[in-house]
VMD Tcl script that draws the C-alpha trace (Angstrom):
set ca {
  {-12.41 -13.20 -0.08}
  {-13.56 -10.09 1.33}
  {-12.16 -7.88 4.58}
  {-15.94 -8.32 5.69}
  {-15.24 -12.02 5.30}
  {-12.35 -12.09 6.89}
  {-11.79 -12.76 11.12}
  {-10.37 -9.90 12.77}
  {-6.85 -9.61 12.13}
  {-5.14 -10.23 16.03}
  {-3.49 -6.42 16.73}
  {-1.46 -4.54 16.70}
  {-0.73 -4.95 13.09}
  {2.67 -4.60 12.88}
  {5.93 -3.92 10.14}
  {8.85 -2.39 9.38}
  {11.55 -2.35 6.92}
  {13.83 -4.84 5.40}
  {17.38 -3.17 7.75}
  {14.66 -2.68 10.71}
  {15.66 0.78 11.08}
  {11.83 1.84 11.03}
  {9.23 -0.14 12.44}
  {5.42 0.98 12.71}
  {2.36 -0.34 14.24}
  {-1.54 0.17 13.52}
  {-4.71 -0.84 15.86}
  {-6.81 -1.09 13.55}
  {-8.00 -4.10 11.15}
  {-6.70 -3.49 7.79}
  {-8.55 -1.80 4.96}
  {-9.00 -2.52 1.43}
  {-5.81 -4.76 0.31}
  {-5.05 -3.90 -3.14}
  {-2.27 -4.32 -6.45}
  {-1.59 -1.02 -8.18}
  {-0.73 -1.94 -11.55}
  {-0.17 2.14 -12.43}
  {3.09 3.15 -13.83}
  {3.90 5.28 -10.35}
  {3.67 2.46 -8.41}
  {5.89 -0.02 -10.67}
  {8.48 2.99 -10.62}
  {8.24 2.93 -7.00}
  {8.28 0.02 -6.39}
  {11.04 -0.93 -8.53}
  {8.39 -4.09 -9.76}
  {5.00 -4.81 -12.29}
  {2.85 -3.78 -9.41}
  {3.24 -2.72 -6.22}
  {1.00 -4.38 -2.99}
  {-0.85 -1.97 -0.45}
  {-3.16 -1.95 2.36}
  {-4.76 1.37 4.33}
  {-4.83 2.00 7.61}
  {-6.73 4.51 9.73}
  {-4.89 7.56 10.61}
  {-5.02 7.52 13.96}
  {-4.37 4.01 14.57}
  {-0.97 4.04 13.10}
  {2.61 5.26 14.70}
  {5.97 4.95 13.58}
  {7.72 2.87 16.60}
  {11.18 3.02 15.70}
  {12.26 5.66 13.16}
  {10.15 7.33 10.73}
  {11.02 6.74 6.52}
  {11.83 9.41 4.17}
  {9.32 10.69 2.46}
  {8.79 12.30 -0.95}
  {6.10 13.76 -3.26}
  {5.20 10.66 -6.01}
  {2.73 13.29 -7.87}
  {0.81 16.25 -7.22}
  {-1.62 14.31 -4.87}
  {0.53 11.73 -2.91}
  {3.46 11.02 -1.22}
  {5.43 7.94 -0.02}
  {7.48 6.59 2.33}
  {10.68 4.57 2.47}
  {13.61 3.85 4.82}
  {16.92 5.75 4.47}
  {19.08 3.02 5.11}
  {17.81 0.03 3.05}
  {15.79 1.34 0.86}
  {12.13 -0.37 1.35}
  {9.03 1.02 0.35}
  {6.64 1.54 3.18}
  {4.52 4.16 2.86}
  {1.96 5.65 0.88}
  {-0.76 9.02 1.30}
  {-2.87 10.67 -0.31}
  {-3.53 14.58 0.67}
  {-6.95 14.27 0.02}
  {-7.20 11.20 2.10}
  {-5.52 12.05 5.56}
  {-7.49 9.77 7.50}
  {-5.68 6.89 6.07}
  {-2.08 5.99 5.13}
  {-1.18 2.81 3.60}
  {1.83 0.49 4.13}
  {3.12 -1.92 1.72}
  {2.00 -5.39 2.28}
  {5.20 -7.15 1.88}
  {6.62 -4.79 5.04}
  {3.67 -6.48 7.37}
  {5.27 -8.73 9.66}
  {2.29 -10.90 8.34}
  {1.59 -10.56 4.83}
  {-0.75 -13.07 4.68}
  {-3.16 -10.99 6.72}
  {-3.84 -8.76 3.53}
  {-5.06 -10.69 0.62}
  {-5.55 -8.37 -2.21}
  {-9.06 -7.57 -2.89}
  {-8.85 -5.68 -6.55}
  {-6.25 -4.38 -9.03}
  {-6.01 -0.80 -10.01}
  {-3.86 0.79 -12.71}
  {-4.72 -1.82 -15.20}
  {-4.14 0.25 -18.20}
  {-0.51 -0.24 -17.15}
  {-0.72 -3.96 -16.52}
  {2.49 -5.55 -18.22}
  {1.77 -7.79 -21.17}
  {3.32 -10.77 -20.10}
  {2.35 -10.95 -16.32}
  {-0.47 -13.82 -15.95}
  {-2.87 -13.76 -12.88}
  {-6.21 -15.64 -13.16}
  {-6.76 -14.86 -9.24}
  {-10.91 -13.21 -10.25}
  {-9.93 -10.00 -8.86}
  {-11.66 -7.17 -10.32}
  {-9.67 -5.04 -12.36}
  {-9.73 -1.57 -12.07}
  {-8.44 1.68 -14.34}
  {-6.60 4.49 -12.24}
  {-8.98 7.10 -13.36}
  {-11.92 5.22 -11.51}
  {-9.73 5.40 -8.14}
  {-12.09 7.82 -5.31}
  {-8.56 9.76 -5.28}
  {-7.76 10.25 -8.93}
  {-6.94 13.84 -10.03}
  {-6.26 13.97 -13.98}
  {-2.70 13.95 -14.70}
  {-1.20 12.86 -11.39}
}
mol new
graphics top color blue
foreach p $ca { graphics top sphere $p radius 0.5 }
foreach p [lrange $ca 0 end-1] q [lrange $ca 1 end] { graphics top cylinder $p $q radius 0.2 }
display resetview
């Protein structure tokens, strides 16, 4: 099922990290709910894939603390609390009108069902989902730069 699908998610949107040290809010419905299958995001992320969703800009504040950030690649950076270690964030230069947040940090999670997979050329072997998704390769991404 589609965002355009979708009802309107109630807002704020809100989220924060597993310790609760940072905590951030958006007002604005969520955008394009996605699995990155790329080998970044499983380092990252510490899993097979890692689970994001965008948000406008300048809709979203940090409302207690703000994570740590560092540069993933030449074209990105992401976000993650200090204390506990969560993943939260994720940017793109080119892209400053959005940031994403994980989707496991959402107070909700279930208000971002996953709309595609990207970074299937990194796909582990063994991982099975059937879910009709369309798969996508990182170099087809709006945002890709050769050799991130």
């Amino acid at each position: 099922m589609s965002l355009a699908e979708r009802l309107p998610v109630a807002l704020p949107v809100t989220g924060g990290c597993q310790c609760g040290a940072v905590r951030y809010e958006a007002r604005a419905q969520p955008i394009s709910p996605s699995l990155c299958h790329c080998r970044m995001c499983q380092k990252a992320y510490g899993n097979v894939f890692g689970a994001l969703v965008w948000f406008p800009t300048e809709s979203f504040r940090f409302t207690a603390g703000a994570p740590k950030e560092y540069r993933s690649s030449k074209i990105a950076v992401r976000g993650f609390c200090v204390n506990c270690g969560t993943p939260l964030t994720f940017a793109y230069d080119a892209r400053p009108e959005q940031i994403a947040v994980t989707i496991g940090s959402l107070d909700r999670p279930e208000i971002a069902p996953p709309e595609v997979h990207w970074g299937v050329e990194s796909w582990v072997s063994w991982l099975r989902m059937n879910d009709g998704l369309p798969r996508r390769r990182t170099e087809e991404a709006p945002d890709f730069v050769d050799g991130l």
